[in-house]
N, C-alpha and C positions, 0 to 999 in steps of 0.2 A: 641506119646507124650513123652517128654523126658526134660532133663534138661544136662547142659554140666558138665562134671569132671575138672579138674584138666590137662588131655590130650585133653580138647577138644571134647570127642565122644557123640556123645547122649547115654543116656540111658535110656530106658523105667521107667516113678513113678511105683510104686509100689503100690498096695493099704494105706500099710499106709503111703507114700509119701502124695497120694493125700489127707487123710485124716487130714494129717497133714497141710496139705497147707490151705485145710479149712479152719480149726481150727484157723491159723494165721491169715485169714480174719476177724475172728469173736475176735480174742484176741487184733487187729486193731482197732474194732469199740468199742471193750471198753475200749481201753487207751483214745480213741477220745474221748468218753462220760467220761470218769475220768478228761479228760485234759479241759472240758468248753467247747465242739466245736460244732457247729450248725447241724452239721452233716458228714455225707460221703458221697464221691461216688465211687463208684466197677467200676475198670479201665476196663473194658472188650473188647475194642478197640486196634487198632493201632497194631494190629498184638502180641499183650502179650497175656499171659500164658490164661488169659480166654478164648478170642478169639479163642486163638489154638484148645482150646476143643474142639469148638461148629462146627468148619470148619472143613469138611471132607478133605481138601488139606493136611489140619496136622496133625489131627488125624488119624492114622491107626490104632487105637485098636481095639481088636475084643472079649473084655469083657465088663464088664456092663457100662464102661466110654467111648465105640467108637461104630462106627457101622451104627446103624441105625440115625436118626435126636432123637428120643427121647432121647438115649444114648449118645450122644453129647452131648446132650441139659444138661443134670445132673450135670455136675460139676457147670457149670453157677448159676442154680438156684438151688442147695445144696452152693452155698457160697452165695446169697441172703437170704435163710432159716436162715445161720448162724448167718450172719449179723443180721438180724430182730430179733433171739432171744434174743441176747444180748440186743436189745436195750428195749426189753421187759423185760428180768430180771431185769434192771435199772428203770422200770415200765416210760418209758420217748417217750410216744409218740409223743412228737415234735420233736424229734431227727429225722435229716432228712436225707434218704436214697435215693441216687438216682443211676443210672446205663447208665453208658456211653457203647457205641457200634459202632462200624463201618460195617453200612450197606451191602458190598459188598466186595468181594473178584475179583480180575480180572482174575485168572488163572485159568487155569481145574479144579471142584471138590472145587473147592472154593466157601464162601457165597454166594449164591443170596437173591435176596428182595424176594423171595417166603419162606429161610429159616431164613430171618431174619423176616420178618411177621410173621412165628409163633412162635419165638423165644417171639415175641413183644408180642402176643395174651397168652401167659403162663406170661412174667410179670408184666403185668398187671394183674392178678390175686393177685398178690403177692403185700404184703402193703410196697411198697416203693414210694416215692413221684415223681418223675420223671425218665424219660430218656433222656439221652444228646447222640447225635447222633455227628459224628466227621465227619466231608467231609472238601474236598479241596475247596468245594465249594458249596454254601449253595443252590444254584437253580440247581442243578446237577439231572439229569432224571438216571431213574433206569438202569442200562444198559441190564440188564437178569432176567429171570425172571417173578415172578407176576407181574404187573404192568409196564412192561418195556415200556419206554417211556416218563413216567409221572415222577412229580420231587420224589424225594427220600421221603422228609419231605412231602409232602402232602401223598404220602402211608400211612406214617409211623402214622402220624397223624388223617387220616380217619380210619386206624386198631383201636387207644386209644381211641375213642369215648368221648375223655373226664376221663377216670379214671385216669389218671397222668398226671402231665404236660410232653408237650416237650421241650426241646431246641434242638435251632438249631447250628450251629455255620462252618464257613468255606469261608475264604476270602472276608472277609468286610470289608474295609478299608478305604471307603468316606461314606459322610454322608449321599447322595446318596443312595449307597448297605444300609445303614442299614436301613434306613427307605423303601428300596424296597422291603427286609427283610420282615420287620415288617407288610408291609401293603399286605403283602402273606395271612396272616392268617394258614400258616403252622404248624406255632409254638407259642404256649404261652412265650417262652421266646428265645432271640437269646442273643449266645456268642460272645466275641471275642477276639483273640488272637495276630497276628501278630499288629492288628490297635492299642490297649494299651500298644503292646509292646513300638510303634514306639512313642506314646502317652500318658506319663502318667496321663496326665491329663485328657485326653478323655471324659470322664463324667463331670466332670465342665465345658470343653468345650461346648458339646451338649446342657447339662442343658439350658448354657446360653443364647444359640441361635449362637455359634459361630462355627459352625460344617465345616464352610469353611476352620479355617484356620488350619484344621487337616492334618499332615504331612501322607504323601503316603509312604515313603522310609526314609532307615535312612542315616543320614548324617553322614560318617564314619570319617571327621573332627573335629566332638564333640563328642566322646564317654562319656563325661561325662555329657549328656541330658539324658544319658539312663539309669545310673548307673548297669550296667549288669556286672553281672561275667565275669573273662578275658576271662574265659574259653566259653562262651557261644556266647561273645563278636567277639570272634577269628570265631566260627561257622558262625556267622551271615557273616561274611567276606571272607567265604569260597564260600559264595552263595547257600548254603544249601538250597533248594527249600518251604521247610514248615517254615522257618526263614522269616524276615522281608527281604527286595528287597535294598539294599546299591545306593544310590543315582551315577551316575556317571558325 
């Protein structure tokens, strides 16, 4: 576990590194709660610093934050503890907590749905309102693992029995996928990201019954349909694979 300097090197956190990082999870959820906000959610996905913890590919420590899968497991849900108590000293049990993750790791020693199942089964224990799960693809089967086979979200979903909601979310883009989605019954609730990008109206759309004339790809002729950053604008052009698909 490490973080880069100034040359570039990794270096091992230190304990009070990591305590410190905590800390800033939980000094997070209380500007959130100072600033009016409905809630959070603890980025634990997509290969960042939580993630890193909990995946033995990253982790090579061999004190009480690496190791075993319990010891992984600690930093995760010591920055959920933090989280929750802030939003308990604010005495604001509607403040909503929820926790995003990415399923699987594809390399040696990386996640499986066997360590992300119990990852799932400790938080749910833990009073945070949902889990948002991150895939390229929302009917995607487990690849290793418990369950290997079966789609990711229905695992994930028969582990919560109910104590949190899920979300799903991972390349929906017709009206089609989303009601295919939906009618899974995997998830209480499904995301979406590239289809709103390409879409900002998307929900008016649907609402209204008009889900046909929802755009698949962006048309790099009007960049001012999307109002995006130059910066993010230039990405999507580059063909960036988890970006929206530039019409040819």
């Amino acid at each position: 576990m490490g973080m880069l300097n100034d040359d570039t090197k990794n270096e091992e956190l230190t304990n009070d590194d990591i305590l410190r990082i905590i800390n800033d999870f939980a000094n997070a959820t209380e500007l959130s709660i100072k600033a009016g906000y409905d809630g959070i959610e603890i980025h634990a996905a997509n290969n960042f610093l939580i993630q890193q913890f909990y995946s033995g590919y990253y982790n090579k420590r061999t004190d009480e934050w690496g190791g075993s899968l319990e010891k992984r497991m600690r930093f995760p849900l010591e920055v959920v503890d933090a989280c929750c108590k802030i939003r308990d000293k604010y005495k604001k049990p509607e403040f909503i907590i929820g926790y995003r993750l990415s399923p699987e790791e594809p390399f040696e020693d990386g996640i499986t749905m066997t360590e992300t199942l119990a990852l799932v089964r400790a938080l749910v224990q833990k009073p945070i309102q949902y889990i948002h799960v991150s895939l390229k693809n929302y009917f995607q089967n487990a690849r290793r693992g418990e369950g290997a086979g079966t789609p990711r979200l229905k695992l994930i979903h028969d582990e919560i029995k109910g104590k949190v909601a899920l979300i799903g979310v991972g390349g929906l883009l017709s009206e089609k996928d989303i009601n295919k989605a939906l009618n899974t019954g995997f998830t209480e609730f499904i995301a979406v990201g590239k289809a709103i990008m390409i879409n900002k109206d998307l929900g008016k759309l649907l609402k209204e019954g008009k889900g046909d004339q929802l755009e698949l790809e962006m048309d790099k002729e009007h960049p001012e349909k999307y109002s995006f950053p130059k910066a993010l604008w230039n990405m999507c052009l580059q063909g960036i694979d988890w970006l929206p698909k530039i019409k040819k």
